[in-house]
C-alpha positions as CSV (number, residue, x, y, z in Angstrom):
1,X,-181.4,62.4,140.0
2,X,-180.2,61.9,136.2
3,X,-180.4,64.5,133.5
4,X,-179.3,63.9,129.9
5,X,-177.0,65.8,128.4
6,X,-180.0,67.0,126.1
7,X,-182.1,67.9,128.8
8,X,-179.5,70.3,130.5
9,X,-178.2,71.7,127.2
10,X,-181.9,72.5,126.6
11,X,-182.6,73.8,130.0
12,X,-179.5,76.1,129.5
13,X,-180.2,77.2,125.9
14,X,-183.9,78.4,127.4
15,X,-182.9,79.9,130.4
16,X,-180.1,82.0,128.6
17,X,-183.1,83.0,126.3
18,X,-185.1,84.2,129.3
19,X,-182.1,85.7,131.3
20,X,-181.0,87.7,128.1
21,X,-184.6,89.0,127.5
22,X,-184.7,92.8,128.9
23,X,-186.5,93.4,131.7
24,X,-186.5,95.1,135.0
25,X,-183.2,93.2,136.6
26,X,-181.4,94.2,133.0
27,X,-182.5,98.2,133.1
28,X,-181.4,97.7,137.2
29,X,-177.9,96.5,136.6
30,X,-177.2,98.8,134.1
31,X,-178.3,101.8,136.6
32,X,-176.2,100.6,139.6
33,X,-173.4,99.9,137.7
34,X,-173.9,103.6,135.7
35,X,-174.4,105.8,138.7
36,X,-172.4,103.9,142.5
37,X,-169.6,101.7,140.8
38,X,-169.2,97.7,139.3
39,X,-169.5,96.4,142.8
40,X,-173.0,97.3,143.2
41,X,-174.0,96.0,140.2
42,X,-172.5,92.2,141.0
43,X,-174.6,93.3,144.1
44,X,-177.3,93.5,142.4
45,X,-177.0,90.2,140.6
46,X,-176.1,88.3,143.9
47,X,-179.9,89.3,144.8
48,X,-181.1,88.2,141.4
49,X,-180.1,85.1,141.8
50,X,-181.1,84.1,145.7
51,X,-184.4,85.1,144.3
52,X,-184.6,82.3,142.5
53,X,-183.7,79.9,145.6
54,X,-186.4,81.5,147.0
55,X,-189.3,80.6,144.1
56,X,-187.4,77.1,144.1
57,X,-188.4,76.8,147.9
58,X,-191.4,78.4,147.2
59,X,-192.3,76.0,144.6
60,X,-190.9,72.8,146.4
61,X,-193.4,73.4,149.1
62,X,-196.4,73.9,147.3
63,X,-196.9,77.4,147.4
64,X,-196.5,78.5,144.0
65,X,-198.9,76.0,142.8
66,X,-201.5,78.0,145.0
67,X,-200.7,80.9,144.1
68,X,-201.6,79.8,140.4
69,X,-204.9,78.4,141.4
70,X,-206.1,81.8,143.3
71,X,-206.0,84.3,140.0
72,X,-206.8,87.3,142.9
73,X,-203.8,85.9,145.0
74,X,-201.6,85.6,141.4
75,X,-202.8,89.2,140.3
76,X,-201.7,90.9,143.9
77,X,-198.5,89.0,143.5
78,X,-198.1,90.8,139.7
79,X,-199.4,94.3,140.5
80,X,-197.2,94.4,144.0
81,X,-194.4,93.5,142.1
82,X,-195.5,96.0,139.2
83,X,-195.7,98.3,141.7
84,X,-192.1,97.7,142.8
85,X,-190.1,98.5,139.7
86,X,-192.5,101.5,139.1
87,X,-191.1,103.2,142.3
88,X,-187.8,102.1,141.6
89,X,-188.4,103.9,137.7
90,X,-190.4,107.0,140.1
91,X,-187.2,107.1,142.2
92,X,-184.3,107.0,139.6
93,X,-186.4,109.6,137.5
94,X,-186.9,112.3,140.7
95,X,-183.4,112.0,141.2
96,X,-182.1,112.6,137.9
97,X,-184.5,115.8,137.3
98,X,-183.8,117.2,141.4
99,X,-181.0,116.0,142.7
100,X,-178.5,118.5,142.8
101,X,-175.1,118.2,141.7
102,X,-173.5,118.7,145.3
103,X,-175.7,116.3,146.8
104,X,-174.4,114.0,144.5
105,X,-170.7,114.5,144.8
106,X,-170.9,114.3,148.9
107,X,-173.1,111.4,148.9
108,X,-170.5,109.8,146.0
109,X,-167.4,111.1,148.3
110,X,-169.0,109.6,151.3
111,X,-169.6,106.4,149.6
112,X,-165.3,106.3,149.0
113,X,-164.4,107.2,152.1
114,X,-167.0,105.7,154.9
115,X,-166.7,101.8,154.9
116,X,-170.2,101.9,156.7
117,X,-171.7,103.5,153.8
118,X,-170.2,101.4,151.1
119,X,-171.8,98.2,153.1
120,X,-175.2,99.8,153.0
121,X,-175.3,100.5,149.8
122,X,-174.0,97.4,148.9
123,X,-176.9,96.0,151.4
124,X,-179.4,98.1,149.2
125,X,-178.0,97.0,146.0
126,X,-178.3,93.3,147.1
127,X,-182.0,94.2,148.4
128,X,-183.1,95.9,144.9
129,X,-181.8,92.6,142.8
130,X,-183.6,90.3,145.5
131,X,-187.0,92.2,145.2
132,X,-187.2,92.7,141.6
133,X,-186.9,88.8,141.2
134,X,-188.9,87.7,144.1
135,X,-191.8,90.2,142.8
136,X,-191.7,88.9,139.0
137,X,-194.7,86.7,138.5
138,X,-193.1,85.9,135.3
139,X,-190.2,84.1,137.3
140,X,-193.4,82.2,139.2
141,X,-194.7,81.1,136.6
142,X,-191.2,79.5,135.3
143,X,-190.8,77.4,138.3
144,X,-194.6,76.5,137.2
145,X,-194.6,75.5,134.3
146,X,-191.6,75.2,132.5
147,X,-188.9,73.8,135.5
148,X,-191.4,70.9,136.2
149,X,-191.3,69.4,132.9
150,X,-187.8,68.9,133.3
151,X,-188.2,66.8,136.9
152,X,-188.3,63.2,136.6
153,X,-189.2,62.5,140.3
154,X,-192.1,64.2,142.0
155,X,-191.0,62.5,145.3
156,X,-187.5,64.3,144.8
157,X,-188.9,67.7,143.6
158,X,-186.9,69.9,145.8
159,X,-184.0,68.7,145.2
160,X,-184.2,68.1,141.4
161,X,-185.8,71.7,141.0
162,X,-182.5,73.0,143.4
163,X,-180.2,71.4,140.6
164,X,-181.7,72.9,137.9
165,X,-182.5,76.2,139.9
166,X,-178.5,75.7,140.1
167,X,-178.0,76.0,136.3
168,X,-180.3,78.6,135.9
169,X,-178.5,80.6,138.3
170,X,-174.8,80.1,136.1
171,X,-177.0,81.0,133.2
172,X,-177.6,84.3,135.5
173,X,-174.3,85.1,136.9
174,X,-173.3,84.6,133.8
175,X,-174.7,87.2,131.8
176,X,-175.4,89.3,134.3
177,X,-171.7,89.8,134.9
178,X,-171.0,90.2,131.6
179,X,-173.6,93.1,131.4
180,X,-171.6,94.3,134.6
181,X,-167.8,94.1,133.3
182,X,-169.2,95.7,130.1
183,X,-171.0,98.4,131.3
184,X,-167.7,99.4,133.4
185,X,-165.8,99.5,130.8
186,X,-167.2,102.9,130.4
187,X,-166.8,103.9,133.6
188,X,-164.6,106.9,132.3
189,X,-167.4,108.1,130.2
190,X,-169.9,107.2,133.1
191,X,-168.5,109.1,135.8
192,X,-169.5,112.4,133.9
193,X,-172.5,114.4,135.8
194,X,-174.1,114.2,132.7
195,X,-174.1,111.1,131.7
196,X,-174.9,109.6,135.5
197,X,-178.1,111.6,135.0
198,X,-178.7,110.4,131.9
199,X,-179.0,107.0,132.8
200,X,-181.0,107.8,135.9
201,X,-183.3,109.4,133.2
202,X,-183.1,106.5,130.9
203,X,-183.3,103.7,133.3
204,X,-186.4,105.4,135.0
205,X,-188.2,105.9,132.3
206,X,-187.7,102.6,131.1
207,X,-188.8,101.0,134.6
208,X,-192.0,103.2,134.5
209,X,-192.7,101.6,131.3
210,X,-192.1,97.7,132.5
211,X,-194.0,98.2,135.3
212,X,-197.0,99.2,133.2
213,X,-196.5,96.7,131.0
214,X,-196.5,93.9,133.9
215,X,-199.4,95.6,135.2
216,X,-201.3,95.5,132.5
217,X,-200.0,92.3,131.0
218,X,-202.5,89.1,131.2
């Protein structure tokens, strides 16, 4: 297993592209960071990135490739996962217009002082990250068509696809954390009622409108 240094710098400089590109796991980092705390957010981008494991399996065995060759298999795959990041828009949006306040604060005090409940939602977090990717055909079609022009041996495609999955996946942390650290660093400004409805409001409206646009997308 050999890669030029060309090959990786160009794998990387694509990739970064791709990761930096908003979408759903973008608009998804930003809410869980806004509204339960930084640690839900790296959460979130610890299921991001096992997701792409999982489509580097997927596509080591075979099964990606027939998912690509049945469109009505492909298009369940792309309006489940559409369907997805709508609810997660349909649920970010109820709350933000009928949550009340107190609900809020006790669920948000509960969260400080109940280790139990800080593991769930940290469970949840991870879950939310891991589903968006898994559900993205657009990540499918990536270990389809662009990962396997960078293997050299078909014989050694699970392992050569788990290398590059690995860069792809610094690429990820990388940024993602970045969006993390820098979206805490309004966390004063954050923790406002306000603003934590806000950017429930912002966030799903924005998912409604991905998860049309995947939907609808050829």
């Amino acid at each position: 297993m050999e890669f030029s240094l060309k090959e990786i710098l160009s794998f990387l400089s694509i990739t970064l592209l791709l990761v930096m590109f908003p979408g759903p796991n973008t608009v998804l980092v930003i809410h869980s960071v806004g509204v339960f705390g930084k640690k839900s957010g790296f959460f979130n981008v610890a299921g991001i990135v096992s997701a792409l494991y999982f489509h580097a399996l997927l596509a080591a065995m075979g099964l990606s490739v027939i998912v690509t060759q049945s469109a009505q298999l492909y298009m369940n795959i792309k309006y489940l996962g559409a369907f997805y990041i709508f609810y997660l828009g349909l649920t970010s949006l109820y709350s933000s217009c009928f949550q009340r306040d107190n609900a809020v604060n006790n669920y948000q005090q509960t969260i400080k002082n109940t280790d139990t409940v800080v593991v769930e939602n940290h469970r949840f977090s991870f879950y939310q990250g891991l589903m968006t990717n898994i559900l993205n055909p657009k990540v499918v079609l990536f270990y389809l068509s662009f990962l396997p022009q960078f293997v050299h041996n078909q014989n050694n495609f699970l392992m050569e696809s788990l290398f590059l999955t690995f860069l792809y996946s610094l690429v990820s942390v990388t940024w993602y954390s970045l969006l993390v650290l820098s979206v805490y660093r309004f966390s004063n400004f954050l923790d406002h009622k306000s603003t934590k409805r806000t950017i429930k409001a912002i966030s799903g409206v924005l998912l409604l409108g991905l998860s049309i646009e995947m939907a609808i997308e050829n």
